[in-house]
Biopython code that builds the backbone (N, CA, C, O; Angstrom):
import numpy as np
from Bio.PDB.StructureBuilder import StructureBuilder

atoms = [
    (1, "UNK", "N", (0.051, 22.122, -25.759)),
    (1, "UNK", "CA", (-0.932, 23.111, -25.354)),
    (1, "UNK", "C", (-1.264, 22.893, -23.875)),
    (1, "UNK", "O", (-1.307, 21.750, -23.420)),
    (2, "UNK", "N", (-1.495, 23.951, -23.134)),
    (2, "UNK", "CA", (-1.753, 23.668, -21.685)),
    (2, "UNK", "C", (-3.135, 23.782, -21.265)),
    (2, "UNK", "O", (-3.935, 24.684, -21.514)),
    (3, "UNK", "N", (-3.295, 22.655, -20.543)),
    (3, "UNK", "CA", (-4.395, 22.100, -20.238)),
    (3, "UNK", "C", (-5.129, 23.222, -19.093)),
    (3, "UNK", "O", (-4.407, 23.677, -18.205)),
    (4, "UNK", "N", (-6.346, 23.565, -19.157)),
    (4, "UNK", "CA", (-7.044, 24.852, -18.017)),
    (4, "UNK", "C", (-7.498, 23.875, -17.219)),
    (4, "UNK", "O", (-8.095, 22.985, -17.825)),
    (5, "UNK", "N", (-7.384, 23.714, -15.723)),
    (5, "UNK", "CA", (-8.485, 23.753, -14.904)),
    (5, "UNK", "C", (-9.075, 24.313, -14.212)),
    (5, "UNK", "O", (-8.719, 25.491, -14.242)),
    (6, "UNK", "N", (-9.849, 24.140, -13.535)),
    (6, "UNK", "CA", (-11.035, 25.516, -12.629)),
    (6, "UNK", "C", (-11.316, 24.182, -11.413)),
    (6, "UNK", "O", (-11.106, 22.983, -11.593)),
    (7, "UNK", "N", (-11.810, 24.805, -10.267)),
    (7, "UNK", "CA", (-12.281, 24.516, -8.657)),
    (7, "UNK", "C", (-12.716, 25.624, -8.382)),
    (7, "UNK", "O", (-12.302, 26.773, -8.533)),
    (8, "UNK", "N", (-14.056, 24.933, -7.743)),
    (8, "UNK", "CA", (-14.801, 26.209, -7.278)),
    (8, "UNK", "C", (-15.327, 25.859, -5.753)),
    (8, "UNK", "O", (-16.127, 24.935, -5.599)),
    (9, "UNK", "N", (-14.959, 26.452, -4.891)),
    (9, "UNK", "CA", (-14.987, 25.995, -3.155)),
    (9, "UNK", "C", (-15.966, 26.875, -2.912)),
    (9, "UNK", "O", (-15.907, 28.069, -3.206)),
    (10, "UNK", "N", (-17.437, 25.994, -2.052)),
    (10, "UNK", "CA", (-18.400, 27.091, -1.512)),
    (10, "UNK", "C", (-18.308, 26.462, -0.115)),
    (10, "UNK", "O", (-18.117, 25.263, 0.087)),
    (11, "UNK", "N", (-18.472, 27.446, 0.869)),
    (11, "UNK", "CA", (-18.626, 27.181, 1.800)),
    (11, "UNK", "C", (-19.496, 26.752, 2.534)),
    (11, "UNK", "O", (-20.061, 27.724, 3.035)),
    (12, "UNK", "N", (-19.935, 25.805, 2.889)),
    (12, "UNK", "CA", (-21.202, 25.151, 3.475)),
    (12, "UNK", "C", (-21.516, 25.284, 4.807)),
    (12, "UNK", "O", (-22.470, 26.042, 4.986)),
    (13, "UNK", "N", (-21.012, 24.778, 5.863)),
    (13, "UNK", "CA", (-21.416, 25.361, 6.940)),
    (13, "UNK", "C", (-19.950, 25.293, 8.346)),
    (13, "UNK", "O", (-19.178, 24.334, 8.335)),
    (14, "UNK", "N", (-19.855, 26.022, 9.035)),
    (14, "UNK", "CA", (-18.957, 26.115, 9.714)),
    (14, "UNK", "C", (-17.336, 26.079, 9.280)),
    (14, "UNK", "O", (-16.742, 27.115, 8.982)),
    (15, "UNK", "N", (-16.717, 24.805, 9.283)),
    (15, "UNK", "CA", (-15.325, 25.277, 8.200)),
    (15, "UNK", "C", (-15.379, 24.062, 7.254)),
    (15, "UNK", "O", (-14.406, 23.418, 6.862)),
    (16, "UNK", "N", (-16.974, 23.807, 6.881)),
    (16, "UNK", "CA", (-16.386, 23.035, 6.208)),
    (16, "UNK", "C", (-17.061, 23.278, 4.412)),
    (16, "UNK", "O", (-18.213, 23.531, 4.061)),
    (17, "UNK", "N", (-15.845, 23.082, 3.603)),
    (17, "UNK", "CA", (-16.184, 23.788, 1.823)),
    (17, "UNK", "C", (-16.886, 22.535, 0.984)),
    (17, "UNK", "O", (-16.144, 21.554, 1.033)),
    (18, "UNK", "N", (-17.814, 22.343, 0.407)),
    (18, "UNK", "CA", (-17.886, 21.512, -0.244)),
    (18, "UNK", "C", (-17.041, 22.298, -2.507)),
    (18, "UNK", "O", (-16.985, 23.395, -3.062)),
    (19, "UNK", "N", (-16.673, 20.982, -2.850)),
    (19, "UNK", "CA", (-15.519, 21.950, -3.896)),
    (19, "UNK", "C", (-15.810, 20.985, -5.159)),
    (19, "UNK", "O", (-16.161, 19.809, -5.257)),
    (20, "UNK", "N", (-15.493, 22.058, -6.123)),
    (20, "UNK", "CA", (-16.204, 21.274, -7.320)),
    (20, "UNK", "C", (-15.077, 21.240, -8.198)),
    (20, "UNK", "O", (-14.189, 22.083, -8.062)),
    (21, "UNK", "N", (-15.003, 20.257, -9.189)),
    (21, "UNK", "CA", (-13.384, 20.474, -10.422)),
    (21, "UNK", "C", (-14.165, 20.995, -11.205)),
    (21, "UNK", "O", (-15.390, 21.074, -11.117)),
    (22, "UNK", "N", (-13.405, 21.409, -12.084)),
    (22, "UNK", "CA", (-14.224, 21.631, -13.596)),
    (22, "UNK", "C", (-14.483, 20.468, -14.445)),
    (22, "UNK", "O", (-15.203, 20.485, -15.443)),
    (23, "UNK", "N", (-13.487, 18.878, -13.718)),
    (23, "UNK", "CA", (-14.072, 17.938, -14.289)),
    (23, "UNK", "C", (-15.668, 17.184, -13.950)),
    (23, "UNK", "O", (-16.125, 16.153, -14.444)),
    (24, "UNK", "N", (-16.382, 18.241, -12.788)),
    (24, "UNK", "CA", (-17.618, 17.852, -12.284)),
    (24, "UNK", "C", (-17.149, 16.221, -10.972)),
    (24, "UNK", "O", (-17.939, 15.356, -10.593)),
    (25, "UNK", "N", (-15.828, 16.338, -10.653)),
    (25, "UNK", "CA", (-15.617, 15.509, -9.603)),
    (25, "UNK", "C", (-16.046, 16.328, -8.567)),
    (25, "UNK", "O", (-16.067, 17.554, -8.677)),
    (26, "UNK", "N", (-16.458, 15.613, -7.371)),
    (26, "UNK", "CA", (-16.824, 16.656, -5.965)),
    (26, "UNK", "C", (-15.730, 16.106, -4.836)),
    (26, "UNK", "O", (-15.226, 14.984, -4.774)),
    (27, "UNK", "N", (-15.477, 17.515, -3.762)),
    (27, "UNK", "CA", (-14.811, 16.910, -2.607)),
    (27, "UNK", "C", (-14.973, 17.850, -1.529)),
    (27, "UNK", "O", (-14.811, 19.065, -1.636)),
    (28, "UNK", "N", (-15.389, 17.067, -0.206)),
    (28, "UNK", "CA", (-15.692, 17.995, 0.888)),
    (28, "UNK", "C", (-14.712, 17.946, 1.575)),
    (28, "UNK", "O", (-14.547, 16.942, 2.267)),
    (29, "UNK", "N", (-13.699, 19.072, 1.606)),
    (29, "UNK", "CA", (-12.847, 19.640, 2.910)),
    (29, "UNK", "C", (-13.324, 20.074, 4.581)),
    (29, "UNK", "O", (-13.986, 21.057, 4.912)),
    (30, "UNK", "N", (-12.965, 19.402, 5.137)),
    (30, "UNK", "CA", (-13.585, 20.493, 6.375)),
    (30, "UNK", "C", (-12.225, 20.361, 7.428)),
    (30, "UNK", "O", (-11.502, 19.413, 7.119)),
    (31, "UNK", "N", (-11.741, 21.181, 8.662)),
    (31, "UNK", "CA", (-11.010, 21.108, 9.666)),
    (31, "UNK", "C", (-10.997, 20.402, 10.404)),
    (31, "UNK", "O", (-11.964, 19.641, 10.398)),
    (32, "UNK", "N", (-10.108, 20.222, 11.315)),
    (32, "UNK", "CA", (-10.469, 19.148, 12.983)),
    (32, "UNK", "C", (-11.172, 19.980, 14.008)),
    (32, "UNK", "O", (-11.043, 21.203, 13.954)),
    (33, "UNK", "N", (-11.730, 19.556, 14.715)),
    (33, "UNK", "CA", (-12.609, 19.585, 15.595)),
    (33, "UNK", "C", (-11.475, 20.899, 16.309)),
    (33, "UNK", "O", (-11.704, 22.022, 16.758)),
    (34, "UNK", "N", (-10.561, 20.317, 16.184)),
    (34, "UNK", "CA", (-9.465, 21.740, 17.337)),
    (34, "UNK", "C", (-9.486, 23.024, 16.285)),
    (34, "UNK", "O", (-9.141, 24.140, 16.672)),
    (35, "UNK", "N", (-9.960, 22.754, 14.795)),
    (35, "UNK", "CA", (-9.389, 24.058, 14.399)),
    (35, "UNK", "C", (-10.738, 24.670, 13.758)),
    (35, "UNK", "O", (-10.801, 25.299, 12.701)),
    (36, "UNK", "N", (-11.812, 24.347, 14.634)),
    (36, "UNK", "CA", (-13.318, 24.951, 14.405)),
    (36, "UNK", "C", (-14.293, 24.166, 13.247)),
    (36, "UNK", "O", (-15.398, 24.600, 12.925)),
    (37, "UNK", "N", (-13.658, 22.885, 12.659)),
    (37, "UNK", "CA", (-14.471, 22.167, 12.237)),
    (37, "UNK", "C", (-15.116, 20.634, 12.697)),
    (37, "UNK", "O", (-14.440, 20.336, 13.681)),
    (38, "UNK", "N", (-15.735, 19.937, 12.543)),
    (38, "UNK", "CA", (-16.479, 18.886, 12.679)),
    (38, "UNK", "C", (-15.677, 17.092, 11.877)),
    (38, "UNK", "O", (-16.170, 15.978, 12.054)),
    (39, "UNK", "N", (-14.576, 17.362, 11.167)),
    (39, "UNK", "CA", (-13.631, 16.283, 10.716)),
    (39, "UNK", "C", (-14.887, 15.761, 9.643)),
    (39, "UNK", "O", (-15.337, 14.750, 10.181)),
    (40, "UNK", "N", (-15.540, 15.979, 8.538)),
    (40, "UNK", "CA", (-16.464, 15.657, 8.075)),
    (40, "UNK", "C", (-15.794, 14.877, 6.854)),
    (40, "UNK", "O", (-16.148, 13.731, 6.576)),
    (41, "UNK", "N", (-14.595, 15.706, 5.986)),
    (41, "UNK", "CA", (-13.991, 15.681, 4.888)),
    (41, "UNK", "C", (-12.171, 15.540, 5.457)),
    (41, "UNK", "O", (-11.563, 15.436, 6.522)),
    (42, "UNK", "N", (-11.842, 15.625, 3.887)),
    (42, "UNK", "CA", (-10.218, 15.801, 3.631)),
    (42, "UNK", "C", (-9.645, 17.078, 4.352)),
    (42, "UNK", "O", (-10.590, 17.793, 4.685)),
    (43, "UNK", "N", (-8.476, 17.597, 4.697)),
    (43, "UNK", "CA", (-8.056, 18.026, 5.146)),
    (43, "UNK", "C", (-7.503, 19.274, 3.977)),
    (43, "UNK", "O", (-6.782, 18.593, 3.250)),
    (44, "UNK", "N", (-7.469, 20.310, 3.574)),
    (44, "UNK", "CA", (-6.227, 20.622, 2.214)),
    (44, "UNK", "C", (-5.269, 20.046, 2.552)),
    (44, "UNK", "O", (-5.025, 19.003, 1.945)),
    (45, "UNK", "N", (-4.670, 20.325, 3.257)),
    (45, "UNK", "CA", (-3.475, 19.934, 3.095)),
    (45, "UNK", "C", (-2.776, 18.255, 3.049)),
    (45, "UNK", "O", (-1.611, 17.932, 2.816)),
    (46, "UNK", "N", (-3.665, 17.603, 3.285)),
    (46, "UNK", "CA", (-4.124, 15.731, 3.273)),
    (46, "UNK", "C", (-4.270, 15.917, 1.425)),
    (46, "UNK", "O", (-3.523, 15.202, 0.756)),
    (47, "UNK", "N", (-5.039, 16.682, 0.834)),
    (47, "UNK", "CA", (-5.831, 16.604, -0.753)),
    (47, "UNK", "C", (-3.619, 16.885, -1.367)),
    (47, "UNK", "O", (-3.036, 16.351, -2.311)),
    (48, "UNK", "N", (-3.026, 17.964, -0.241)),
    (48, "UNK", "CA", (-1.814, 18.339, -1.213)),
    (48, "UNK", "C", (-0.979, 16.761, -1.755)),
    (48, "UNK", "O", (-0.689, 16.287, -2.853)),
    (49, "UNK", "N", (-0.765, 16.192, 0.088)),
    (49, "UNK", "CA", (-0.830, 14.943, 0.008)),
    (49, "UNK", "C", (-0.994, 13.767, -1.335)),
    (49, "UNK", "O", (-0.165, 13.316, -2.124)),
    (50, "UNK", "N", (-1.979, 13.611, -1.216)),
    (50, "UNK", "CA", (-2.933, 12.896, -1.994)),
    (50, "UNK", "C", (-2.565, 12.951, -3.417)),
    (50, "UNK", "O", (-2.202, 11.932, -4.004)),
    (51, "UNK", "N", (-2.652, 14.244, -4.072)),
    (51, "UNK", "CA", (-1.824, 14.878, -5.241)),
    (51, "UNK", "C", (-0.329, 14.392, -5.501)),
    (51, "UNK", "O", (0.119, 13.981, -6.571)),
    (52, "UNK", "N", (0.215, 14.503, -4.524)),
    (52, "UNK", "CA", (1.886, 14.120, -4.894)),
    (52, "UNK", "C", (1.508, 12.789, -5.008)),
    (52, "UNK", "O", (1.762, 12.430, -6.158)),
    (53, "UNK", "N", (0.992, 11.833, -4.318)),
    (53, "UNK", "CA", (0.805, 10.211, -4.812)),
    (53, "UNK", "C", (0.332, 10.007, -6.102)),
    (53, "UNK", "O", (0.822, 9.425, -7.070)),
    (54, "UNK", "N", (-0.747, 10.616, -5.925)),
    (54, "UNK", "CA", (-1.951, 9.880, -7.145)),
    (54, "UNK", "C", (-0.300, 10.445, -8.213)),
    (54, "UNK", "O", (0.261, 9.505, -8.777)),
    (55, "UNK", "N", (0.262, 11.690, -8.390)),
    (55, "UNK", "CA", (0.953, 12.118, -9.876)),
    (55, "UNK", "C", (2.228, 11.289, -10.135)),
    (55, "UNK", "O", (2.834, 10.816, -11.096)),
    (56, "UNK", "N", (2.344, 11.360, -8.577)),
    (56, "UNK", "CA", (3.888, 10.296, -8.833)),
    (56, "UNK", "C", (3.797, 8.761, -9.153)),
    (56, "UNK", "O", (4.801, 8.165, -9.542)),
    (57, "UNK", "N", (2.340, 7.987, -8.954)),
    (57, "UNK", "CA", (2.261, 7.002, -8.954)),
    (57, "UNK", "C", (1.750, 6.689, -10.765)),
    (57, "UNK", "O", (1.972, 5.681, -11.435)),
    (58, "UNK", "N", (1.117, 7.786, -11.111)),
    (58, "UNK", "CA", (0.396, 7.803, -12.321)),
    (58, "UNK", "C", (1.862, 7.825, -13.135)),
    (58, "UNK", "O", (2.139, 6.793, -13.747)),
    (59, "UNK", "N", (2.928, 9.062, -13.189)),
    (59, "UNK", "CA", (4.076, 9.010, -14.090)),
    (59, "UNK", "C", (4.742, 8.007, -13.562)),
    (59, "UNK", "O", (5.518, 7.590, -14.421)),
    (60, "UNK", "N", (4.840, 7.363, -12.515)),
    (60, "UNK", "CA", (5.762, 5.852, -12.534)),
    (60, "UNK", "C", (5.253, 4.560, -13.817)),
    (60, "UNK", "O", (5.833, 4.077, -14.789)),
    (61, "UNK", "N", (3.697, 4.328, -13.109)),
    (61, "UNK", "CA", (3.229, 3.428, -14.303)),
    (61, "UNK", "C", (3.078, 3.848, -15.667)),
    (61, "UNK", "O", (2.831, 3.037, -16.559)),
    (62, "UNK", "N", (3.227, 5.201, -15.889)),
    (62, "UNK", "CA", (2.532, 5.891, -16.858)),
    (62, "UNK", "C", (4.206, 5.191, -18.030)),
    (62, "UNK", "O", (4.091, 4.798, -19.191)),
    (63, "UNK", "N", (5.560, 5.249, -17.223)),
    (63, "UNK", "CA", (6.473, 5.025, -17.613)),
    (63, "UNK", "C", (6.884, 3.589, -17.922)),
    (63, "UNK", "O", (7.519, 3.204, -18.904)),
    (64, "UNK", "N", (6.430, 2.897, -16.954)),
    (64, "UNK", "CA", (6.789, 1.504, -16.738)),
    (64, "UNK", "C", (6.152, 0.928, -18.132)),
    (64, "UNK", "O", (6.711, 0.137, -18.892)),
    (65, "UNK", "N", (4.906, 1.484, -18.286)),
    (65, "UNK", "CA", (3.953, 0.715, -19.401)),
    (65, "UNK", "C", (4.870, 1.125, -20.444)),
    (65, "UNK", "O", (5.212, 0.211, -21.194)),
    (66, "UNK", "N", (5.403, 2.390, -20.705)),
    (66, "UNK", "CA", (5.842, 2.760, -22.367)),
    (66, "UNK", "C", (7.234, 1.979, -22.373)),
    (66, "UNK", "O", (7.882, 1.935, -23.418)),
    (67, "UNK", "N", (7.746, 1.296, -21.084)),
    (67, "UNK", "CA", (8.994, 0.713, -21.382)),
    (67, "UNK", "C", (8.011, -0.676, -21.695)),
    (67, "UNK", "O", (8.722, -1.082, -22.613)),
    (68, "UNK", "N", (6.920, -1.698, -21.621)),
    (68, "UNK", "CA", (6.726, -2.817, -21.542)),
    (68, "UNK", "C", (6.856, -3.789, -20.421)),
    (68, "UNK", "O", (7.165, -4.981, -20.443)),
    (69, "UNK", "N", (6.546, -2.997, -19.437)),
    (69, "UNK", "CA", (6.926, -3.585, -18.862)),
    (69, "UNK", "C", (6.067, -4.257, -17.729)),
    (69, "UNK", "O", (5.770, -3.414, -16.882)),
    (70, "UNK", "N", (5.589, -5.476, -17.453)),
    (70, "UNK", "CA", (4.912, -5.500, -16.677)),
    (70, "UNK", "C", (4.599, -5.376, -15.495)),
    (70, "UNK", "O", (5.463, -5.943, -14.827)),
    (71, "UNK", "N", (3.307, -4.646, -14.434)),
    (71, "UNK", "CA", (3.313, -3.763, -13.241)),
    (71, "UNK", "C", (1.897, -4.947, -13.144)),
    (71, "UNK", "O", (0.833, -4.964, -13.762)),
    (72, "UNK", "N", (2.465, -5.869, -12.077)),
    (72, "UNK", "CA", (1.171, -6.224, -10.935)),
    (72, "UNK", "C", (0.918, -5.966, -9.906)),
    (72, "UNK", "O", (0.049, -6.542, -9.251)),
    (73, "UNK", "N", (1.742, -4.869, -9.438)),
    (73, "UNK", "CA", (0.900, -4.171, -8.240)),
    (73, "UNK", "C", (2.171, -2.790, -8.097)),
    (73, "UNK", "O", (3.356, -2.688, -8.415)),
    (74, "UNK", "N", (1.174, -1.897, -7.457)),
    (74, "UNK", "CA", (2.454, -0.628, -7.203)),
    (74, "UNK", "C", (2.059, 0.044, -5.607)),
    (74, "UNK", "O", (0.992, -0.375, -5.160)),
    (75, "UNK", "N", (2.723, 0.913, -4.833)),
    (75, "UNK", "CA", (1.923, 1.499, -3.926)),
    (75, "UNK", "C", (3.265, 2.659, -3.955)),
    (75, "UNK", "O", (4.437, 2.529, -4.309)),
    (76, "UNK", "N", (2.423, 3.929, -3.363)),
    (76, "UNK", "CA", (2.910, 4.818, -2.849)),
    (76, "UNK", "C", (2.484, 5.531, -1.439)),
    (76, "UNK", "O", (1.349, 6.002, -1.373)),
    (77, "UNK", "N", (3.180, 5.607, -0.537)),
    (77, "UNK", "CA", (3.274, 6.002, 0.500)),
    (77, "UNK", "C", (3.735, 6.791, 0.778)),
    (77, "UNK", "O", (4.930, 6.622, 1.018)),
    (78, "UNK", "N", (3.078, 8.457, 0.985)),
    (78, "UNK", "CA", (3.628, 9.579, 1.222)),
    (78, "UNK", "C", (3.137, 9.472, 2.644)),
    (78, "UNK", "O", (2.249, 8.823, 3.197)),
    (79, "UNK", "N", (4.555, 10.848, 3.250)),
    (79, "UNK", "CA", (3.518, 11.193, 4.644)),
    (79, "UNK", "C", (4.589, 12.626, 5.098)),
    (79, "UNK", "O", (5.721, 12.861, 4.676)),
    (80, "UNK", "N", (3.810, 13.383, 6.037)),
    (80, "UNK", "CA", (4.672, 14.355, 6.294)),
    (80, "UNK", "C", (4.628, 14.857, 7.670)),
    (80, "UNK", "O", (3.981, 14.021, 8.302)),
    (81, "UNK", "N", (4.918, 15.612, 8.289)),
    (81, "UNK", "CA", (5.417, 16.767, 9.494)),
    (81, "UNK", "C", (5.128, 17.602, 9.217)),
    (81, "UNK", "O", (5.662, 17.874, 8.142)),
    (82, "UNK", "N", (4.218, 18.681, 9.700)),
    (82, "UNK", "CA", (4.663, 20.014, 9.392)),
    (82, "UNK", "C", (3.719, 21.087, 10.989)),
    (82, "UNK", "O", (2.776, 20.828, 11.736)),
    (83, "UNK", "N", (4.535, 22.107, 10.850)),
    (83, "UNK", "CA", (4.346, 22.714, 12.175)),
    (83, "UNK", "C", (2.735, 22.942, 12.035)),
    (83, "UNK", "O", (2.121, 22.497, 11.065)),
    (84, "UNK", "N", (2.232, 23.522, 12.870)),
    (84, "UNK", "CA", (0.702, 24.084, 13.203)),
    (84, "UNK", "C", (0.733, 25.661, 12.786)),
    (84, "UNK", "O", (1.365, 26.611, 13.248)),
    (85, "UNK", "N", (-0.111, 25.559, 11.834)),
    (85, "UNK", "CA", (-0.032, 27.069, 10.938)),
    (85, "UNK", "C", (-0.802, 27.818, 12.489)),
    (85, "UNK", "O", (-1.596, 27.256, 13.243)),
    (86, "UNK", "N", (-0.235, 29.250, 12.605)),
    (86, "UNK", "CA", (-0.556, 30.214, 13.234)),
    (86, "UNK", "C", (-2.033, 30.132, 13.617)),
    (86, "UNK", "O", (-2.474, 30.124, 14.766)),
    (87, "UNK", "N", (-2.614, 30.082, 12.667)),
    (87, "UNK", "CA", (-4.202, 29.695, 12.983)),
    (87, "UNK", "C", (-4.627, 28.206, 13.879)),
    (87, "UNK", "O", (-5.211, 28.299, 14.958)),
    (88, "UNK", "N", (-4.351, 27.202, 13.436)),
    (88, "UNK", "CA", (-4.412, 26.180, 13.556)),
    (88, "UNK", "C", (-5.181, 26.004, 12.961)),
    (88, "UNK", "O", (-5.923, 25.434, 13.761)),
    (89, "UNK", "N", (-5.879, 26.038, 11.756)),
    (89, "UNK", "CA", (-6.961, 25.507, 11.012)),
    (89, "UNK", "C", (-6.601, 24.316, 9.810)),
    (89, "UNK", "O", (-6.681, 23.104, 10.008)),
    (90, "UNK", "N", (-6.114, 25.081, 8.298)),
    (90, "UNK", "CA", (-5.562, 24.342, 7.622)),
    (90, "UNK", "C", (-4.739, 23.095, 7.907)),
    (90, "UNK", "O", (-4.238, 22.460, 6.979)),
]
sb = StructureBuilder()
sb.init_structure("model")
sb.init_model(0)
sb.init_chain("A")
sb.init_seg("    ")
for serial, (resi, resn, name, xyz) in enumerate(atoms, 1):
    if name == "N":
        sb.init_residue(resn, " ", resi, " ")
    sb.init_atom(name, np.array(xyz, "f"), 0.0, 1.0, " ", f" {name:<3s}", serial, name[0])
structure = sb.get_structure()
């Protein structure tokens, strides 16, 4: 069965969103200073980031454990490039 989630992004002041899960976790996004925000929060595109670790790191151990296998330490290290969106904001 597939699991629903919900996020709900309000905008707080200038560019920056404060954002809610439907699991009642909170997270404040805001821009860099060059792209009309104050650097307060995460970036989206830092949170897309963030996502590919936390999932890839979760199904690595998530695997390692159902083989038995023992995990005393793990890390993942993503990182990327990417051009300057038209705006420069995101």
């Amino acid at each position: 069965m597939a699991e629903t989630m919900t996020v709900q992004s309000k905008l707080a002041t200038g560019m920056r969103f404060e954002v809610e899960a439907g699991s009642g976790h909170h997270v404040t996004l805001d821009a860099a200073e060059h792209g009309g925000g104050h650097n307060e929060g995460f970036r989206p595109m830092e949170l897309l980031l963030v996502g590919l670790a936390g999932c890839t790191g979760m199904d690595v151990i998530s695997i390692l454990r159902k083989k038995r296998q023992l995990v005393t330490g793990y890390e993942v290290h993503v990182g990327c490039a990417r051009r300057r969106a038209p705006h420069g904001v995101c």
